[in-house]
N, C-alpha and C positions, 0 to 999 in steps of 0.2 A: 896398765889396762890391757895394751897387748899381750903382755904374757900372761893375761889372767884369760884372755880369750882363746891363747893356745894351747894352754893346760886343758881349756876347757872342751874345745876343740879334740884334742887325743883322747878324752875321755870320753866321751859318744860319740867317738868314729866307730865304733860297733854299739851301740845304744841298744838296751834290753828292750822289749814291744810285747805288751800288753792287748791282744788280740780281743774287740766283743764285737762279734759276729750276729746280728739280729737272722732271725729266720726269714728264707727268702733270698741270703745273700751269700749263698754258694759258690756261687759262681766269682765274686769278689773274694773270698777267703782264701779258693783256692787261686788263683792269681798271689796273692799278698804272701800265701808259705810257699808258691815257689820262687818269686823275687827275694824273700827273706834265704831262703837257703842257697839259693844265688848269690846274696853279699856275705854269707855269714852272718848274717844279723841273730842272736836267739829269741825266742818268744820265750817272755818269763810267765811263772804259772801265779801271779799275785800281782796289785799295785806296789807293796812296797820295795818289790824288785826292778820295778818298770820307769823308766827313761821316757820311751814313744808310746804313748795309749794311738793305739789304730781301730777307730770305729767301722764297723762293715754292713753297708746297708743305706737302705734312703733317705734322705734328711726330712719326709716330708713327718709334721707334728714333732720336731723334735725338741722344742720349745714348750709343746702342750706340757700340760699336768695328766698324765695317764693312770692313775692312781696306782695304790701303792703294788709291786712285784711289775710295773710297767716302766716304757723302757726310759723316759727320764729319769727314772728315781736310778735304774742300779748301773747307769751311764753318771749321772752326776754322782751317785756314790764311789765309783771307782777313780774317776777322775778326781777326787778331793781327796782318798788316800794313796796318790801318788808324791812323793817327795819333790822337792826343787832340787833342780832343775829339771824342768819336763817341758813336753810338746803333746799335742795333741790332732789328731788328721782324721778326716772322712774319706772314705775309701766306697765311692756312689760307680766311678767305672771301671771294669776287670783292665781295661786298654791302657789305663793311664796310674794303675799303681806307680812305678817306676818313678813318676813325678808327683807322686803326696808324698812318699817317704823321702822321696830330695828333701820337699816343702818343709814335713816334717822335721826331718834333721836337720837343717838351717836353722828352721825356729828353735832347734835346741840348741842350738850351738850360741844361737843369740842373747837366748834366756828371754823371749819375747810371754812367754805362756808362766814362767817360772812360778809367779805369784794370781795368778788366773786360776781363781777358782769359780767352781759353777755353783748358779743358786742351789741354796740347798732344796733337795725333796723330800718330800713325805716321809719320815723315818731312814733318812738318807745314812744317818752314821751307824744307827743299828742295822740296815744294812752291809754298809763295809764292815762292820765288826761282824758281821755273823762270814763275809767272804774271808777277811784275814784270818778267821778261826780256824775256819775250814779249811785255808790253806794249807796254816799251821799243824793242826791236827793231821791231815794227809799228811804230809813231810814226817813227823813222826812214828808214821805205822809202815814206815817201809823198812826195811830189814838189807840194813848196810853190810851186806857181803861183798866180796871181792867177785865181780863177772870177767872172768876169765875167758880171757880175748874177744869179749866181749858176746860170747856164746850162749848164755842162758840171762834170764829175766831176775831182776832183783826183786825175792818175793818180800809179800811186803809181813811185819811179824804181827803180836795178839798186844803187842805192850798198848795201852794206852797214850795219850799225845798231853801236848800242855800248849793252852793257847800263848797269845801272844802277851796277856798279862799273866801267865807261870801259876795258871789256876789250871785245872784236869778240867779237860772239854769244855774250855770256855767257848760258849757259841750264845748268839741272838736268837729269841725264838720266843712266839708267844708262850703266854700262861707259866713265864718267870717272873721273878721278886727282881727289884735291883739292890746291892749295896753298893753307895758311893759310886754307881754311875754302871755298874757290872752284873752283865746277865747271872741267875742262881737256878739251879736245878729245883725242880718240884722232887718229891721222895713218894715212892710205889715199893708196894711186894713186887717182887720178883718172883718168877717160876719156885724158886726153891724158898720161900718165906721171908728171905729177907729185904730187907729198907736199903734201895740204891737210888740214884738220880736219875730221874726221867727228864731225858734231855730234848729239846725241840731244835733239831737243826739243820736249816735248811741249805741244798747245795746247788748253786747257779745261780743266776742262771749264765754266769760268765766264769769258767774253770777250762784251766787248760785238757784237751782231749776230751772235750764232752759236750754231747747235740745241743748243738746252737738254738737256745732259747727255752732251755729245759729248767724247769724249777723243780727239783726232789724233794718236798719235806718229810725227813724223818724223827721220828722218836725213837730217842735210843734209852737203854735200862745195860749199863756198863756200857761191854763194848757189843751189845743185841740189838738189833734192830727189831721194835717190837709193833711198829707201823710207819709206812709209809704212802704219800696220796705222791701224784705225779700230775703235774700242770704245766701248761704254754705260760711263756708271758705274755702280753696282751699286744698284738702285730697286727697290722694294718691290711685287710685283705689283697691277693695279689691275681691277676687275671692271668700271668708269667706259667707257664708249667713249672714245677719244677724239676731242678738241674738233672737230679739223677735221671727223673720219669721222664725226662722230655722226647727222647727217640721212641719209645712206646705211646707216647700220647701223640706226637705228633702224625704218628705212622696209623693210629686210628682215626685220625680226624682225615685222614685222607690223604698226606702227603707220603712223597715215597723216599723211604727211607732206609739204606740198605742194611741188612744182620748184620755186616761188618761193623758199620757205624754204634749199631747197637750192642754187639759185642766189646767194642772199645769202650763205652761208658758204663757196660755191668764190670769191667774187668777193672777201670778204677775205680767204681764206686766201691767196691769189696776192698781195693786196697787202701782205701781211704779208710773205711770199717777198719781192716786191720791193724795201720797205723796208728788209731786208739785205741784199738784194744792189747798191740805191744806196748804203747807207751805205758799205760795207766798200768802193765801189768811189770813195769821196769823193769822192760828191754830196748832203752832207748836208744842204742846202736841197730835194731832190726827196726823201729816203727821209722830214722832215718832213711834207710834203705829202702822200707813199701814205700816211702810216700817219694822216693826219687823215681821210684819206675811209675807208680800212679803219673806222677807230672811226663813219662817221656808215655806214658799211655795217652795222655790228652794233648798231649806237643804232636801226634802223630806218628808216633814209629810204629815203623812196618811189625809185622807180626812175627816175622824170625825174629826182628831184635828182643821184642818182650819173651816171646816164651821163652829168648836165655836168660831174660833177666829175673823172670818170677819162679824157673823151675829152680833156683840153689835156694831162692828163697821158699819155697814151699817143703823143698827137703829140709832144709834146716827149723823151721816150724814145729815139724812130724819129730821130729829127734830128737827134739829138746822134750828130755825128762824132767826140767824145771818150770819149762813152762805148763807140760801136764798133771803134773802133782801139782802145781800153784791153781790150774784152772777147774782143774777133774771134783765133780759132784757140786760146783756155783748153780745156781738159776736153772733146777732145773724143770726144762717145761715138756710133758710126753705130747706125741704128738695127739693124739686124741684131747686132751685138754686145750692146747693149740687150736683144733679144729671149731673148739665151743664157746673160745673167745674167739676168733674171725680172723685169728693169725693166722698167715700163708708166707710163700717165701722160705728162705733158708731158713727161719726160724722151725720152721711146719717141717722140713726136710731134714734137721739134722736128729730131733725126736730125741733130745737129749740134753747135756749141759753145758757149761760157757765152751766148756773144751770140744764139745761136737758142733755145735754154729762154729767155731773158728774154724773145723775141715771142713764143712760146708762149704765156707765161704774161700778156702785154698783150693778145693775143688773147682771151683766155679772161675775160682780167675785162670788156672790152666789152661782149661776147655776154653773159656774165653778171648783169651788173648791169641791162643792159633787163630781163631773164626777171624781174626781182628780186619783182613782184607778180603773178607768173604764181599760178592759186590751183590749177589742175588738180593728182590726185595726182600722189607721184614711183612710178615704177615701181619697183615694189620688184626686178628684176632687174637695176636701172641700178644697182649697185653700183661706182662710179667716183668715189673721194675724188680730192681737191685733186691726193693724190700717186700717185696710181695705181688697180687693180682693187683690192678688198676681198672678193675671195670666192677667193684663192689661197690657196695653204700657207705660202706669204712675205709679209708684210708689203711695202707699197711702199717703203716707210723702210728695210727692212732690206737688200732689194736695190739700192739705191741705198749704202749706208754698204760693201756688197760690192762696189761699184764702184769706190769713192774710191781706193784705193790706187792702181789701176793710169793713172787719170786723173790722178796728182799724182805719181807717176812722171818725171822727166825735167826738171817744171817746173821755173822759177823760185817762190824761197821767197814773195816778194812775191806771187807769184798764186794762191797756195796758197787764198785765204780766198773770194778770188772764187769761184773754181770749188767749195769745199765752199758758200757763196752760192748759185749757179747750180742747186744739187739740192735745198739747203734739208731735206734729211731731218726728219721729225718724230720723236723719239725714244716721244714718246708713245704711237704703234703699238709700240713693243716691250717696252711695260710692260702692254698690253692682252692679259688673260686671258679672252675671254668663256665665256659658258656654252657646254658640250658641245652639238655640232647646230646650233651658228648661227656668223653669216659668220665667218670668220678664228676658225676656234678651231683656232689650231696651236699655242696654247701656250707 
């Protein structure tokens, strides 16, 4: 028995962690990837690679029945396609990560959770089977080159995937047949006449490097995207500003707040942007690197030490021919169309494709991070978060997730992650309630 508990012991001493992040809980996430990159620990991008599932967010209704795309259903679905030996932890304070994932890793190591499974929900398994699909299928479309010294992004190729039962695009989705327990494509024309599989398959709302609490559903015809709708899951209103916006909302409601302060929260919010948007675009030796200077941005370093740390990084960005030919002609939005959906922000500024919002937003953390000890107030009518105005009737996040359909329209399925990457929406603006008479109180 001892030596089953040592073996067992060596073997999640670095335990894989399975990250769902509910919206609202920004502030936790970010805490838990820099404790995780503190131990080494890695975040696997599926349950069946996952050890530690780390929930992030408040426990309150987590019990309830939230109907189905809410968050009991695709909490207890991830949890029940995780393998034994597992653990599982709430993560409710940023202060005290350091002791869930102890908590955590003890109960793995015990095997206290091993066979704890959660009640089942609402369509809980055709849930996991439509996230393992998806996982699968992503993992398949990436295009295994060698990244040499680890300088440009592994783009990803046009091959089609194979789910995890060895069928083409196996995914969950409505308005399929089943055989013997397995989703089947419906058959459409296609643009050029012929009979292909119109696939329904939804992505999130828990996938590694993508806005916390996003559900994407798409129909695909091969590998086309021939519609897309874009939805929250169902989150519990929050009176909390959110993490990014919070020095500009707090700085109009009247407190004083200095540009410096404000400058250090737009210059990691963008590096946090860009940490998903290298990752997803496989270059994940650079999206390591944004999100170590993102953490010494919000640990408080002074403003010489970041702009040496974000200027090799913004040069090597601009240079990498792979990553512009991988991102050049994605999502793209002019700015006068921008203007007519209520997008502002770097989207509105870059007037162009995934590849122009990424300088946008390299631009932005430059300038940003010199300001970073600027001490003068912020003007309390500079109401301009990471993702746009904050004093409109639309959140910037929400006009942006009302964009997505029509910019993912046409693509290829493979590009699909980059370009909702490229926007980066924060769902957390659409969980913010504030008081009546101050900024963004739409509700």
């Amino acid at each position: 028995m001892e030596l089953k508990r040592t073996l067992v012991r060596a073997a999640v001493s670095r335990p894989g962690v399975l990250l769902a992040t509910s919206p609202g809980a920004t502030r936790q996430r970010l805490a838990v990837e820099a404790e995780l990159a503190r131990r080494g620990w890695a975040c696997v991008g599926g349950p069946a690679e996952a050890d530690l599932f780390v929930i992030l967010g408040d426990r309150e209704g987590e019990d309830e029945d939230e109907g189905e795309g809410g968050e009991g259903d695709w909490v207890a679905a991830l949890w029940q396609g995780i393998p034994a030996p597992k653990a599982r932890v709430w993560v409710t304070d940023p202060g005290r990560v350091a002791d869930a994932l102890d908590s955590g890793l003890a109960d793995l190591v015990r095997g206290e959770h091993g066979n704890d499974h959660a009640p089942d929900a609402p369509d809980a398994h055709h849930a996991l089977h439509a996230l393992h699909a998806l996982h699968e299928h992503h993992e398949h479309h990436e295009h295994h080159e060698h990244q040499q010294n680890g300088d440009h992004p592994t783009p990803p190729s046009d091959h089609g995937g194979h789910d995890m039962h060895g069928g083409h695009h196996g995914h969950a989705g409505h308005d399929m047949g089943l055989v013997e327990g397995l989703p089947m494509a419906d058959r459409a024309d296609d643009r050029d006449g012929l009979r292909l599989d119109v696939l329904h398959v939804p992505l999130g709302p828990v996938l590694a490097d993508w806005p916390a609490g996003l559900i994407l559903r798409l129909t695909l015809q091969g590998d086309l995207v021939q519609e897309a709708t874009a939805e929250p899951v169902t989150a519990p209103p929050s009176p909390h500003p959110p993490f990014w916006d919070e020095p500009w909302l707090r700085a109009a409601s009247g407190e004083h707040i200095s540009r410096g302060d404000a400058a250090r929260r737009l210059c990691a919010a963008h590096l946090d942007s860009l940490g998903r948007f290298f990752a997803v675009a496989g270059w994940d030796d650079m999206a390591a690197r944004t999100r170590h200077v993102r953490d010494r941005a919000l640990a408080g370093a002074a403003a010489a030490e970041l702009t040496s740390l974000v200027r090799p990084l913004i040069r090597r960005a601009q240079r990498s021919r792979t990553l512009r030919w991988l991102t050049t002609g994605l999502g793209t939005l002019p700015a006068e169309q921008a203007r007519q959906r209520g997008v502002t922000g770097p989207a509105l500024v870059a007037d162009g494709d995934t590849y122009n919002r990424m300088l946008v937003w390299l631009d932005a953390v430059g300038r940003s991070a010199a300001d970073c000890d600027v001490t003068e107030a912020l003007d309390p009518a500079e109401v301009v978060g990471p993702r746009g105005r904050l004093d409109t009737p639309v959140p910037p996040s929400k006009a942006m997730l009302d964009s997505l359909p029509k910019l993912l329209k046409g693509t290829e399925f493979a590009c699909a992650r980059i370009i909702v990457a490229s926007l980066d929406p924060d769902l957390d603006e659409l969980t913010h309630v504030p008081a009546p008479g101050t900024v963004h109180s739409h509700g």
